[in-house]
C-alpha positions as a LaTeX table, in Angstrom:
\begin{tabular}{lrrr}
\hline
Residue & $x$ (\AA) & $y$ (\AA) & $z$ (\AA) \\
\hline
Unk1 & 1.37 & $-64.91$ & $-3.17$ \\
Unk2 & $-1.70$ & $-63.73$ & $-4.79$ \\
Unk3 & $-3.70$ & $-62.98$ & $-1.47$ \\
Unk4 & $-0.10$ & $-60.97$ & $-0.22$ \\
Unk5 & $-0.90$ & $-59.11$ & $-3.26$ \\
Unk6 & $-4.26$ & $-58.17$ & $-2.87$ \\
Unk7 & $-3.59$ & $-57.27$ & 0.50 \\
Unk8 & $-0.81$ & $-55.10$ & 0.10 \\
Unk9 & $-3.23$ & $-53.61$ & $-2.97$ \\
Unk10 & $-5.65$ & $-52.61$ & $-0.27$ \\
Unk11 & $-3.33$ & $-50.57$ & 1.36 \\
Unk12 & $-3.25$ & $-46.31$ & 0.03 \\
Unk13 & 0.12 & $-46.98$ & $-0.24$ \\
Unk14 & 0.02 & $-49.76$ & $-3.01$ \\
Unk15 & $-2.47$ & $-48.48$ & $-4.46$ \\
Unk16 & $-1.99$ & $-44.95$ & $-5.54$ \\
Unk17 & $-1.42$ & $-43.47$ & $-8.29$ \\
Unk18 & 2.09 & $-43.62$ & $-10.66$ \\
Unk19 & 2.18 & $-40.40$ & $-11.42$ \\
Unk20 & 2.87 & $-37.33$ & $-9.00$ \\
Unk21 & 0.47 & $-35.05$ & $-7.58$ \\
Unk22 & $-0.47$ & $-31.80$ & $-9.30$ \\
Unk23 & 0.30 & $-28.30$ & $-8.53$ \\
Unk24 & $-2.56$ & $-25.88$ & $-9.13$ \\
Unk25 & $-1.61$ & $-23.23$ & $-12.23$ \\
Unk26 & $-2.90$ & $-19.43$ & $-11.24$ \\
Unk27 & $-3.03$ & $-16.83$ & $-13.98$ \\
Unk28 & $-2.81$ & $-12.94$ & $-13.61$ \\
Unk29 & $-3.01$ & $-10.43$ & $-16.74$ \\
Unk30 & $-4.18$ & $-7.32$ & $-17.62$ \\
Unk31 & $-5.64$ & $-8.28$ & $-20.35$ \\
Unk32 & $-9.37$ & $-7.91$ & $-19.36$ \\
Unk33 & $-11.97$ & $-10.64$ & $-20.40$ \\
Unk34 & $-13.65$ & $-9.09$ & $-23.30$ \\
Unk35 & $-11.35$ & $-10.91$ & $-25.91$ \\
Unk36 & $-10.11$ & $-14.58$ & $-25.90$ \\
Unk37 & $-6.59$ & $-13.99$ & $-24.99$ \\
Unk38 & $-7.47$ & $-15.27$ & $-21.39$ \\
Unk39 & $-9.32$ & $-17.76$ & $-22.62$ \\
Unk40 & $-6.56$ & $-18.62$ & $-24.78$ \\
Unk41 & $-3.82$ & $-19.30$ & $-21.90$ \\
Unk42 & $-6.31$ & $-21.71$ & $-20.22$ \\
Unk43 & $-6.54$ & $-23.74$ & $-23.21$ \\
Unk44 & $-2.88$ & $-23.88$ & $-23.64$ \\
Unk45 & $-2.76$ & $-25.01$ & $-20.39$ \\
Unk46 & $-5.44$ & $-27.50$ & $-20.77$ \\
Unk47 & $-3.22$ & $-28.71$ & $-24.25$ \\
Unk48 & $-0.55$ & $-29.78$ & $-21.68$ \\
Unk49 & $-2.58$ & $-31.48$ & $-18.95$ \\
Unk50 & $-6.20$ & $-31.88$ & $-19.41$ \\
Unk51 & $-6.17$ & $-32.65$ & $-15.27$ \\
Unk52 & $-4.95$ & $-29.59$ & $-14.56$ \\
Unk53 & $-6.41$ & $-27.12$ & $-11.79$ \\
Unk54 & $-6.01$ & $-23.80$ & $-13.51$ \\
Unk55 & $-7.25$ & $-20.78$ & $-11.70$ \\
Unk56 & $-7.65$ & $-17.14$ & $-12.33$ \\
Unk57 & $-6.43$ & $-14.82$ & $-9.50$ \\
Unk58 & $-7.36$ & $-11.66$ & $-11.82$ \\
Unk59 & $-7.22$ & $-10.18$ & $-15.63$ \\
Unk60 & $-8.20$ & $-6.59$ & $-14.22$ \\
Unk61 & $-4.75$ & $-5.08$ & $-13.48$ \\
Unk62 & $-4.93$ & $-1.47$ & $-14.85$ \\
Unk63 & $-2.59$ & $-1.49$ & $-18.07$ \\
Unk64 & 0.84 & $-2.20$ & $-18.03$ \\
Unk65 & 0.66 & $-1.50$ & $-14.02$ \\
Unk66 & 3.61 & $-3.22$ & $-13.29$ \\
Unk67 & 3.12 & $-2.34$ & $-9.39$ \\
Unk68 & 0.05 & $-3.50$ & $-8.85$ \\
Unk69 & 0.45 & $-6.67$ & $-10.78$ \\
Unk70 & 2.93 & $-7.57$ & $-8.13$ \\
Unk71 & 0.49 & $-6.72$ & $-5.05$ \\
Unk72 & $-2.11$ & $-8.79$ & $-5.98$ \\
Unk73 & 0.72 & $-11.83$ & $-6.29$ \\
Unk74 & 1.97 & $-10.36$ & $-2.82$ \\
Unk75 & $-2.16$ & $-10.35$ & $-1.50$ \\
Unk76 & $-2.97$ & $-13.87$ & $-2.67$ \\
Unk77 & 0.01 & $-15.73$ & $-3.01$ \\
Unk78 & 0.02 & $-17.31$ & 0.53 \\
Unk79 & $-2.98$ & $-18.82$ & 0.93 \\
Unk80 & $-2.23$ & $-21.22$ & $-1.64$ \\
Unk81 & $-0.47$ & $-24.33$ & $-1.13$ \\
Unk82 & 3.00 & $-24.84$ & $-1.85$ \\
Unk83 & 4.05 & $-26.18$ & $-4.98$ \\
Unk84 & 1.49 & $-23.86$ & $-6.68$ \\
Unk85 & 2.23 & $-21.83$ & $-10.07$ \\
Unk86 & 1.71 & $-18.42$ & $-10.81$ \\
Unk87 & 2.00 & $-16.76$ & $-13.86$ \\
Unk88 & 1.80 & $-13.21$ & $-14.30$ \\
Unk89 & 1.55 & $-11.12$ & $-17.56$ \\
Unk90 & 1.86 & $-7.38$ & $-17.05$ \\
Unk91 & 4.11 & $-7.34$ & $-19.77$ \\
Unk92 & 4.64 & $-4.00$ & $-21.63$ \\
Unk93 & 8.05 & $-4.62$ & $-22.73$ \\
Unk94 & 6.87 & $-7.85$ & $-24.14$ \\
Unk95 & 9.34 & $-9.26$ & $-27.22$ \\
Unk96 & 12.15 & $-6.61$ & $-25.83$ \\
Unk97 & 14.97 & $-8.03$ & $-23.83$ \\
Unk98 & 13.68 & $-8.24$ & $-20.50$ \\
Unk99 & 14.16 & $-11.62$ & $-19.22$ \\
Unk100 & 11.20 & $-14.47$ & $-19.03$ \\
Unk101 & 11.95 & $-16.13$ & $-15.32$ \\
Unk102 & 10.70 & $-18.76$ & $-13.26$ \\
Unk103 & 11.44 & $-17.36$ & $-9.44$ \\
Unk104 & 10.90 & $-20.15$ & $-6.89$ \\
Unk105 & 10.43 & $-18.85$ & $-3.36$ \\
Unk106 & 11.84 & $-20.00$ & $-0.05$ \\
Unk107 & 8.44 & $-21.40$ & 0.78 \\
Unk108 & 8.27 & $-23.58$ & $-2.37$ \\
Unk109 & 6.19 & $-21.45$ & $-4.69$ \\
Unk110 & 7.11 & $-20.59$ & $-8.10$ \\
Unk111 & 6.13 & $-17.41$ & $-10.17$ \\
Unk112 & 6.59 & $-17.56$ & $-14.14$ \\
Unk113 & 6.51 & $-13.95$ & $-15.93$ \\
Unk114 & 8.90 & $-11.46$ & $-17.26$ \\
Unk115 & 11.11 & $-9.76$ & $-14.68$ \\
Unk116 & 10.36 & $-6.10$ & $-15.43$ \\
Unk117 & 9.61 & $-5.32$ & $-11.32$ \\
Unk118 & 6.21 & $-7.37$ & $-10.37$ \\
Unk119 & 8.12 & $-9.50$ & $-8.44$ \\
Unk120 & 9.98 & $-7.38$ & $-5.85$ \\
Unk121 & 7.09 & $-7.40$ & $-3.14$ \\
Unk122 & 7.18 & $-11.72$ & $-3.11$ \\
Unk123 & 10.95 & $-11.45$ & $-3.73$ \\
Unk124 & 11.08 & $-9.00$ & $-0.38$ \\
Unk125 & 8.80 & $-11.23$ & 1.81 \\
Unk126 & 8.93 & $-14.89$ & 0.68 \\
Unk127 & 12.79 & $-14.72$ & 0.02 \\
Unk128 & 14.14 & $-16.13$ & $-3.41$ \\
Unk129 & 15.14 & $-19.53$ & $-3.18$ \\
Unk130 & 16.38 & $-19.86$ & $-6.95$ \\
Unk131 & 15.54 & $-18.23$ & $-10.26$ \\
Unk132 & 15.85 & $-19.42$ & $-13.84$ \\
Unk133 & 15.37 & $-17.84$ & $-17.22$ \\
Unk134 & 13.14 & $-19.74$ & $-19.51$ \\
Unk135 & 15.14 & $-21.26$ & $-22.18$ \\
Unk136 & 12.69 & $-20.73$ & $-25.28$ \\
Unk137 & 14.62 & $-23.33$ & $-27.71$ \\
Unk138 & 13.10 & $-26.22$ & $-25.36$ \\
Unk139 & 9.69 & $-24.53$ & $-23.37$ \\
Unk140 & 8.04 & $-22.89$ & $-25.87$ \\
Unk141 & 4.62 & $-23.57$ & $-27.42$ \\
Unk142 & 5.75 & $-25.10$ & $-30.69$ \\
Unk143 & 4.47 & $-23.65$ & $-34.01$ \\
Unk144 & 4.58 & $-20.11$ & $-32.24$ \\
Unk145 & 8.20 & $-18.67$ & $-32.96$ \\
Unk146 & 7.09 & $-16.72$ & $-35.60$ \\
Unk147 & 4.92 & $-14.67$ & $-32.50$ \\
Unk148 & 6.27 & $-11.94$ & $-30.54$ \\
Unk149 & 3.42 & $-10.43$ & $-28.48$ \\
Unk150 & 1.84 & $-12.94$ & $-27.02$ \\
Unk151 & 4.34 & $-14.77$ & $-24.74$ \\
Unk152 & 1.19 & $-15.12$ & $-21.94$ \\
Unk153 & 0.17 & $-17.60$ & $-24.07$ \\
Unk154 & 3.43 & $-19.17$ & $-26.11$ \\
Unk155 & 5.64 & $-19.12$ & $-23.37$ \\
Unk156 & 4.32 & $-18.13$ & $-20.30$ \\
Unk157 & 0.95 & $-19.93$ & $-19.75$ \\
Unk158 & 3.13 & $-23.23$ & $-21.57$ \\
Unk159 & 5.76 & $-23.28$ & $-19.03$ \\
Unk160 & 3.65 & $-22.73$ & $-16.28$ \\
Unk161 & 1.69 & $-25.95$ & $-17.44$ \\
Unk162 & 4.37 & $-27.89$ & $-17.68$ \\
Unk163 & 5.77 & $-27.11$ & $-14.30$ \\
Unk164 & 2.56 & $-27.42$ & $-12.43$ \\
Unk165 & 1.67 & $-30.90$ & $-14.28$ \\
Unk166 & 5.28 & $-32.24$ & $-13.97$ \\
Unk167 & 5.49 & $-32.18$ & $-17.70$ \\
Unk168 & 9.25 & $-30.86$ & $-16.66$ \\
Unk169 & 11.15 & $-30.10$ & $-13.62$ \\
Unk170 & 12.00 & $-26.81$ & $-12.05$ \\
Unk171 & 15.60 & $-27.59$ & $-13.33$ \\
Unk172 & 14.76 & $-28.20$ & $-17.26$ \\
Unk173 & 13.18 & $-24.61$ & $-17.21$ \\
Unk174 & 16.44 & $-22.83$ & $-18.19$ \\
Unk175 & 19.81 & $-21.74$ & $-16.93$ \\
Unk176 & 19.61 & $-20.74$ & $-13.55$ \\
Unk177 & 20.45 & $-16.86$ & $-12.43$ \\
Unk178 & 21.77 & $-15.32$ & $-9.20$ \\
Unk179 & 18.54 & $-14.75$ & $-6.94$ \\
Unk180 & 20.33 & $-11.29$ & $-6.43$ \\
Unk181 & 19.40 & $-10.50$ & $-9.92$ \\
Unk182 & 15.33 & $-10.12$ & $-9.41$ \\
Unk183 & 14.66 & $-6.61$ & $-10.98$ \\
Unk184 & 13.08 & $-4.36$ & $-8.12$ \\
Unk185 & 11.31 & $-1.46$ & $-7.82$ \\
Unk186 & 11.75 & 0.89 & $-4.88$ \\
Unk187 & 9.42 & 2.25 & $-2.89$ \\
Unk188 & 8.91 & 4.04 & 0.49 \\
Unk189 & 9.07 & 1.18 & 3.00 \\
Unk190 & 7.04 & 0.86 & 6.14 \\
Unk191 & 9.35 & 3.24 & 8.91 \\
Unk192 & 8.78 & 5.08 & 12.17 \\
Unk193 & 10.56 & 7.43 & 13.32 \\
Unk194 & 9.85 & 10.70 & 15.98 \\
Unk195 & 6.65 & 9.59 & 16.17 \\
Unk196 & 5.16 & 9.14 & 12.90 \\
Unk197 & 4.95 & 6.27 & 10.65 \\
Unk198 & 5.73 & 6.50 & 6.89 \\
Unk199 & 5.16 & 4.53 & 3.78 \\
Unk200 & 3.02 & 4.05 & 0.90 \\
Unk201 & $-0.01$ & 3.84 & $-0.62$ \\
Unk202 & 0.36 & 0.10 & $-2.75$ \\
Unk203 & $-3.12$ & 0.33 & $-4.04$ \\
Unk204 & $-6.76$ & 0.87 & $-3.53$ \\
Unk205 & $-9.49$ & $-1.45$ & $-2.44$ \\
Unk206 & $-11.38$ & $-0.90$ & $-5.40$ \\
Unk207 & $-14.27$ & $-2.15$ & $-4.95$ \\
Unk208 & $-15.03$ & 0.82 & $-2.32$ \\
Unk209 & $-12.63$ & 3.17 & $-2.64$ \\
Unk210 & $-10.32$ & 2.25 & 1.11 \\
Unk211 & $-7.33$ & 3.93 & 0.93 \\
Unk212 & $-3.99$ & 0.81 & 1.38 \\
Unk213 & $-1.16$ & 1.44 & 3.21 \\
Unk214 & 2.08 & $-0.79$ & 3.34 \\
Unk215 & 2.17 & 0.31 & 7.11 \\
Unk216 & 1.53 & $-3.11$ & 9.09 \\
Unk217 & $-0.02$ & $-3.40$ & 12.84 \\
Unk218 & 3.30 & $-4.50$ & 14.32 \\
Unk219 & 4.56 & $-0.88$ & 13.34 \\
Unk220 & 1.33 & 0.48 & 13.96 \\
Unk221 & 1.03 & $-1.06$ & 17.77 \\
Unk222 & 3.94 & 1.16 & 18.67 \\
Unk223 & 2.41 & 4.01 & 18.17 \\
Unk224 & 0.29 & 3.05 & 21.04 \\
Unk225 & $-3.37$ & 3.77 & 19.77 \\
Unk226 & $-5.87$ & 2.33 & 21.34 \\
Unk227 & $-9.41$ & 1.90 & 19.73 \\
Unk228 & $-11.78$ & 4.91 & 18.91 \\
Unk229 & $-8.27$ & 7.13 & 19.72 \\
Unk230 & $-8.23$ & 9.83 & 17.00 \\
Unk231 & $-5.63$ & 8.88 & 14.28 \\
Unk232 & $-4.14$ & 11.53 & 11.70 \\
Unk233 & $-2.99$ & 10.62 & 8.34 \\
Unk234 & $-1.30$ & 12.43 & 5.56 \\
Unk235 & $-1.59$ & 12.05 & 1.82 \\
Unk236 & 1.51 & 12.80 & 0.14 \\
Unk237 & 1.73 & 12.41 & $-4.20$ \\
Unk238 & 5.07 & 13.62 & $-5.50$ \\
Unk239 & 5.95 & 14.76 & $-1.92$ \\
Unk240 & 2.67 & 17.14 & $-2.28$ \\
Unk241 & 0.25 & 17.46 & 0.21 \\
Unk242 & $-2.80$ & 15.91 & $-1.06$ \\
Unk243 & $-5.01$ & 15.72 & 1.75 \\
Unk244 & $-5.21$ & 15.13 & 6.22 \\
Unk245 & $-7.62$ & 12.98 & 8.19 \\
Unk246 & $-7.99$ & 12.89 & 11.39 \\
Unk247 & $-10.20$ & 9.71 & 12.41 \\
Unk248 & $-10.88$ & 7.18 & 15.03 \\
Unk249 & $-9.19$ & 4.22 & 15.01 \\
Unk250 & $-12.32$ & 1.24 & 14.57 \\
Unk251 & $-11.81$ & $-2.42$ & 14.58 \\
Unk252 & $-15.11$ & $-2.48$ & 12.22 \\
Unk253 & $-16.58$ & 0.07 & 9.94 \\
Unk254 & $-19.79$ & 0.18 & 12.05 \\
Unk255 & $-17.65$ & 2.01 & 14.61 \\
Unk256 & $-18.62$ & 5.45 & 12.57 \\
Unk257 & $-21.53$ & 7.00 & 11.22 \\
Unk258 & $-22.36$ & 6.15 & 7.65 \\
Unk259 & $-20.07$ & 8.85 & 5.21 \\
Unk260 & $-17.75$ & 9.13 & 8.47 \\
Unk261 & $-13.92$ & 8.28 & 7.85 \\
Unk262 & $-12.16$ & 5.57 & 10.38 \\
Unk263 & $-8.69$ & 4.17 & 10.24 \\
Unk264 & $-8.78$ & 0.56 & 10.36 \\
Unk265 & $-6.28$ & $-2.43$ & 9.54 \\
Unk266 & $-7.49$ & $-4.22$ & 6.21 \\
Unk267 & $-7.40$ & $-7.88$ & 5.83 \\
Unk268 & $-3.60$ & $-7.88$ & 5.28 \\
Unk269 & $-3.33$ & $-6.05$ & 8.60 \\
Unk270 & $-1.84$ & $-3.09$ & 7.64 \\
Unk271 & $-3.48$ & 0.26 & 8.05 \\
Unk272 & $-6.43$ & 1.79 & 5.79 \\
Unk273 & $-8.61$ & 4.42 & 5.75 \\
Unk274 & $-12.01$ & 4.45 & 4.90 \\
Unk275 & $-15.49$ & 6.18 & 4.66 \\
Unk276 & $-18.17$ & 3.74 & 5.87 \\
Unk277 & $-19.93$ & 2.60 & 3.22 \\
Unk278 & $-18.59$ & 5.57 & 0.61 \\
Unk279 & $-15.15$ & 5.93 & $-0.98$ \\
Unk280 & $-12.81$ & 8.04 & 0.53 \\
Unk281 & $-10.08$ & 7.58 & $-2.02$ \\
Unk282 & $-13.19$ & 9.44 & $-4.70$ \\
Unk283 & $-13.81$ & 11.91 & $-2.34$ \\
Unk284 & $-10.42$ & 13.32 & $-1.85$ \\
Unk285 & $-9.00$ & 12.19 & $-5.11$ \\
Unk286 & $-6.32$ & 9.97 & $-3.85$ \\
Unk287 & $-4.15$ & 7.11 & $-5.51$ \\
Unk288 & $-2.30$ & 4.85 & $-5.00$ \\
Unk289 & 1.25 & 3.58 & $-6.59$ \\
Unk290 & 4.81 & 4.17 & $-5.53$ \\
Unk291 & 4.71 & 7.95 & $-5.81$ \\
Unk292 & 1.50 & 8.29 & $-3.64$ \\
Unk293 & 2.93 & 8.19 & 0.20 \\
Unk294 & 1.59 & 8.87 & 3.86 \\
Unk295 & 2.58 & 9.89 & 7.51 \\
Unk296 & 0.71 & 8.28 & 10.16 \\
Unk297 & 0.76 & 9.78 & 13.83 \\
Unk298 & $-1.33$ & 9.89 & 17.26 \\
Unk299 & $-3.41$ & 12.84 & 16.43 \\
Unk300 & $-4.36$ & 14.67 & 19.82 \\
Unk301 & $-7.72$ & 14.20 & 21.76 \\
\hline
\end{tabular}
């Protein structure tokens, strides 16, 4: 019996571990890094599983920007695995009555925050497969009821935790809510029509200034461009005319002079517009959000 037992030990099967794997933890905020709030949400994290992988996607969204909070979920969101936790704290109604949810998406992914709008973009493309609102008798950080602006780190970065280490399950997060429910913003989305494309401008690539559209290369491809073709693109704020381009449409930046715009698809493949190596959003003093729009058409030779 003993040498069944050893064999069957050698085996992965036997042999691994009780407990269930781990889910990596991601955490977004506007909170910058020059204080130890951040800081302070890792180490609750760390308080609930010491094993945890806890990862920052970025603590850089501009203040209270809602919107952009939820592209950067909607940018990076995909390439991690499934199972993975997100939570997200662009919270400027934070200790109002906006709800504190846990939205799990068709594809297995869950995103922890309050649902003030920063969650339309994944609810729009992933598909909600449930959502819950954190019950805060049971999944709060205890000793912190007496706090009301600093759920990233009481509630938030807790819950999150306890998900991703399988502390709790998705279930023993709260009352469930209908997936209908997710608060959305609208926006401008993606259309053609008589020959020119229309959308929005969902943010910058800040780094160097490339001008984002929502506009994707399926919807682009009908337009029937073909590369160095001469693209023109409008830049609408308010419904204002900001500013017109006419460019060639590159594959790579090198397809310009240097200071010379191009329309391009960025890494999301949806169409951009850039200066090679400048910043064309500086330049023309464009940006970006749900009021900033633009019309896309063939432009003529």
């Amino acid at each position: 019996m003993k040498k069944i037992l050893l064999a069957l030990c050698l085996s992965a099967a036997f042999c691994a571990p009780a407990f269930a794997a781990k889910n990596a933890l991601v955490l977004q905020t506007d909170f910058g890094t020059s204080d130890g709030a951040v800081s302070a949400m890792h180490g609750v994290a760390y308080g609930v599983d010491p094993n945890l992988t806890v990862a920052d996607l970025t603590h850089n969204i501009p203040d209270y920007d809602i919107w952009v909070g939820g592209y950067r979920l909607f940018q990076t969101a995909n390439y991690w695995p499934q199972g993975t936790v997100f939570v997200s704290v662009i919270d400027p109604g934070v200790g109002t009555t906006r709800k504190s949810v846990v939205l799990k998406t068709k594809e297995g992914r869950y995103f922890i925050g309050p649902d003030n709008g920063q969650f339309t973009l994944i609810a729009e493309r992933d598909g909600v497969a449930e959502l819950r609102e954190i019950d805060e008798k049971v999944n709060r950080r205890a000793g912190s009821g007496e706090s009301y602006t600093f759920h990233g780190r009481d509630v938030y970065a807790y819950v999150g935790a306890r998900l991703a280490s399988g502390t709790i399950s998705y279930e023993q997060v709260g009352p469930s809510l209908p997936v209908e429910s997710v608060i959305k913003i609208p926006y401008q989305k993606a259309a053609l029509s008589d020959g020119k494309l229309r959308g929005i401008i969902p943010v910058l690539d800040i780094k160097y200034g490339n001008v984002w559209t929502n506009v994707p290369k399926a919807l682009f491809d009908q337009l029937g461009v073909k590369e160095h073709e001469p693209v023109q693109v409008r830049f609408f704020h308010n419904k204002k005319l900001v500013n017109t381009v006419v460019a060639p449409y590159e594959h790579t930046f090198g397809g310009v002079a240097k200071g010379k715009p191009l329309v391009y698809l960025n890494s999301l493949l949806d169409v951009a517009v850039a200066l090679n190596q400048g910043s064309y959003a500086e330049k023309n003093k464009i940006d970006s959000g749900v009021d900033w729009e633009v019309e896309i058409s063939k432009a003529k030779k």
